[in-house]
C-alpha positions, 0 to 999 in steps of 0.5 A, a space after each residue: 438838470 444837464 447842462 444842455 438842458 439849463 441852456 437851452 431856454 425856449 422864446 414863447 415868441 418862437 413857438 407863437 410865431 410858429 404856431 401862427 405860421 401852422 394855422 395860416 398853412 392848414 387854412 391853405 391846405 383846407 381850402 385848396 382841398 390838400 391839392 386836390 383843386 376841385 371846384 364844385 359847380 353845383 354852388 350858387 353863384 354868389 358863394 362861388 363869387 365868395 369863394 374866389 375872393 376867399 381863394 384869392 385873398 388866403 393866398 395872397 396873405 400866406 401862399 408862400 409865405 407861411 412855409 417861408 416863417 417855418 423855414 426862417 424857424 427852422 435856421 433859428 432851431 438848428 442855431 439853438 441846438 448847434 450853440 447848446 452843444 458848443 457850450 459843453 463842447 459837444 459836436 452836434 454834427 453827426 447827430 444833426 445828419 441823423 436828426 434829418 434822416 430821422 425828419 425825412 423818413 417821417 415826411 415821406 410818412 406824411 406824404 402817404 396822406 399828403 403828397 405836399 409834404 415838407 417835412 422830407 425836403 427840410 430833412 434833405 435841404 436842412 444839411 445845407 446849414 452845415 456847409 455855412 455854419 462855421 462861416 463868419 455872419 457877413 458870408 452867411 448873409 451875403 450866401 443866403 442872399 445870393 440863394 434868394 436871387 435864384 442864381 440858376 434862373 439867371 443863368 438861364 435868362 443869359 442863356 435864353 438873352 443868347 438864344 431867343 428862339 429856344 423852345 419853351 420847356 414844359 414843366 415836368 411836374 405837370 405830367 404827374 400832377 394830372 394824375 393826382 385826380 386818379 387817386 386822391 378821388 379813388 375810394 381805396 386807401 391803398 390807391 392813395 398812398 400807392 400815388 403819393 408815394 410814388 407819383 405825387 412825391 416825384 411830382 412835388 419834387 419837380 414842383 420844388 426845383 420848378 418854383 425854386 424852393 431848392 434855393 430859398 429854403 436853405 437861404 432862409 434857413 440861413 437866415 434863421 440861423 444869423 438871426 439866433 446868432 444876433 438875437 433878433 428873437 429876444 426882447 430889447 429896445 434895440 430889437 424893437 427899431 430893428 423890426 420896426 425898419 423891416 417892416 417899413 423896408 419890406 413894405 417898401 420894396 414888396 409893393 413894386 416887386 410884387 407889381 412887376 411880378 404880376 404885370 411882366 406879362 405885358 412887357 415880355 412877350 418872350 414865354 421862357 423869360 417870362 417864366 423866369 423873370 416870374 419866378 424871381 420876382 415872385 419869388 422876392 415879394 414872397 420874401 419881402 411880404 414874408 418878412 413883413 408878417 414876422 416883423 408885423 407878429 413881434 412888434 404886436 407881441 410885444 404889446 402885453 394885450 396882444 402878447 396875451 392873445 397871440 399866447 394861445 398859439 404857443 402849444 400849437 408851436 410847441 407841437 407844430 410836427 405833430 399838429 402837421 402830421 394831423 392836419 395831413 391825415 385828417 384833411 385827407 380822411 375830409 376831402 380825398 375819395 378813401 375818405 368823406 370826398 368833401 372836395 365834391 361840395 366844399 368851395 373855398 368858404 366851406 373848406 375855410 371853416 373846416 379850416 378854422 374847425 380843425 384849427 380850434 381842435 388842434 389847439 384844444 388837443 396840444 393845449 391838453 396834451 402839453 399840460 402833462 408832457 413835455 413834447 408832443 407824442 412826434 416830438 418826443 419820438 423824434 428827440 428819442 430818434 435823434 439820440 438813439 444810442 446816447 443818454 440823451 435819449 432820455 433826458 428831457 430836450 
């Protein structure tokens, strides 16, 4: 065994937390219909009454939220990997730019089934870490904070303080999601991909700067990588108190961020600050409720009967790239018009237990295929990718 192999040591708690985070992000997109938003009316009313509470309870626990615990792992992976290469002295760069390359061309794949893909914008926004690595943990921190605040936001809101009379900007990423409906309901497998790629990718886009995700992936990504520097991730008495103070903190400041996110409108009357100001805030109880479940999650973990049951999870973890390729393609094939166009008959409450179906067999199938590989079937080809060229193409990861 090579010395970067001896090294590199993988936490089941990485993997569990990541395949938590897998089944809440394939339970959203289940029950918004793989952004296809399509109600049924012909539902009774009481499941229609179901469905708004189910809607609104999912997103409220794992909107946002799910998509931030991969990105915080995301940081984590890249430090792991950048540490191992260091040890034998290796530079780590050049095939970090490559492995993204590789990560981006496989979400735009993906986003022929799903045009919500994130694959592609973690291989784009994930060359950020290469920016900060070298800085000391202090920088690292304070610039991830900084991204957090959504600093482009606030120039506009001194902008807007300046100019109150501006007229509110539509959101470009509107003008491409009305034509979702055209082809995610057409019966040609071609329309689909046809859209996706060249309508709903644009639109997504739009979407992400919109929402500032173009700042906050990269600063929890940054996160991610100081945590794996201090060893948040690993077992100690000094952890434990160190999660135990997140979540009190995090509890604390989400409730009245979360608070002025959704009472703003009542104070702002100005739209392009409310937009704003919005998003910011949002965009922070996002965080703070984000990091609530990851401190929540490994302080369960580590009660030994907890620990047992949140173990199932681990192969979905470990095989989380191929079990989102998956959950695109068959959520696809369930709800969009090429397919079975369950999007016609299935509320929130049906699409939920879809969810949960496809959840089980997923983990059915990672559990069996991990038995006799080391990888799964995306993860290995994505290793191979990364050292094309190299004997570590080979070698196990």
């Amino acid at each position: 065994m090579s010395t970067l192999e001896s090294n590199h040591q993988r936490l089941p708690i990485i993997d569990a937390l990541r395949g938590f985070a897998l089944v809440s992000i394939i339970l959203l997109h289940n029950i918004e219909h793989f952004d296809f938003y399509f109600f049924p009316e012909e539902l009774p009313e009481w499941l229609k009454s179901v469905d708004k509470n189910v809607w609104t309870s999912m997103f409220f626990l794992f909107g946002g939220k799910s998509y931030a615990i991969f990105s915080l792992l995301f940081g984590f992976t890249f430090y792991i990997q950048l540490n191992n290469h260091k040890t034998i002295g290796s530079n780590f760069n050049i095939r970090f730019i490559w492995r993204m390359i590789v990560l981006f061309a496989l979400g735009m794949i993906n986003s022929m089934f799903y045009e919500g893909d994130i694959l592609s914008y973690f291989g784009l926004l994930g060359l950020s870490l290469l920016l900060v690595y070298q800085l000391n943990n202090t920088a690292i921190l304070i610039t991830a904070i900084i991204l957090l605040l959504q600093p482009v936001s606030w120039i506009h809101i001194v902008h807007l303080l300046n100019h109150p009379d501006q007229p509110v900007a539509e959101k470009i990423s509107h003008s491409y999601f009305i034509k979702l409906h055209t082809y995610l309901s057409d019966p040609s497998f071609y329309q689909l991909v046809k859209g996706n790629v060249i309508n709903g990718r644009l639109g997504v886009a739009y979407w992400t700067w919109e929402n500032g995700r173009f700042f906050q992936a990269p600063a929890l990504f940054m996160l991610g990588m100081l945590a794996g520097r201090i060893g948040l991730f690993k077992t100690s008495e000094w952890n434990r108190i160190f999660w135990k103070r997140v979540l009190i903190i995090s509890s604390i400041l989400f409730l009245p961020l979360f608070y002025l996110s959704i009472s703003l409108k009542e104070t702002v009357h100005q739209q392009n600050l409310l937009l704003d100001l919005t998003l910011i805030l949002s965009s922070l109880s996002n965080i703070a409720f984000t990091a609530i479940l990851i401190a929540f999650f490994i302080l369960l973990y580590q009660q030994a009967v907890v620990e047992h049951i949140l173990s199932y999870l681990i192969p979905l973890g470990r095989m989380s790239l191929t079990n989102y390729f998956i959950q695109s393609i068959l959520g696809s094939f369930i709800y969009y018009g090429y397919g079975l166009a369950l999007y016609k008959n299935t509320g929130a409450s049906y699409s939920l237990l879809i969810g949960i179906t496809l959840v089980y067999f997923q983990l059915i199938f990672s559990t069996w295929w991990l038995k006799n590989h080391l990888q799964g079937p995306l993860e290995k080809l994505w290793h191979k990718a990364t050292w094309l060229g190299s004997e570590n193409s080979n070698k196990k990861p």
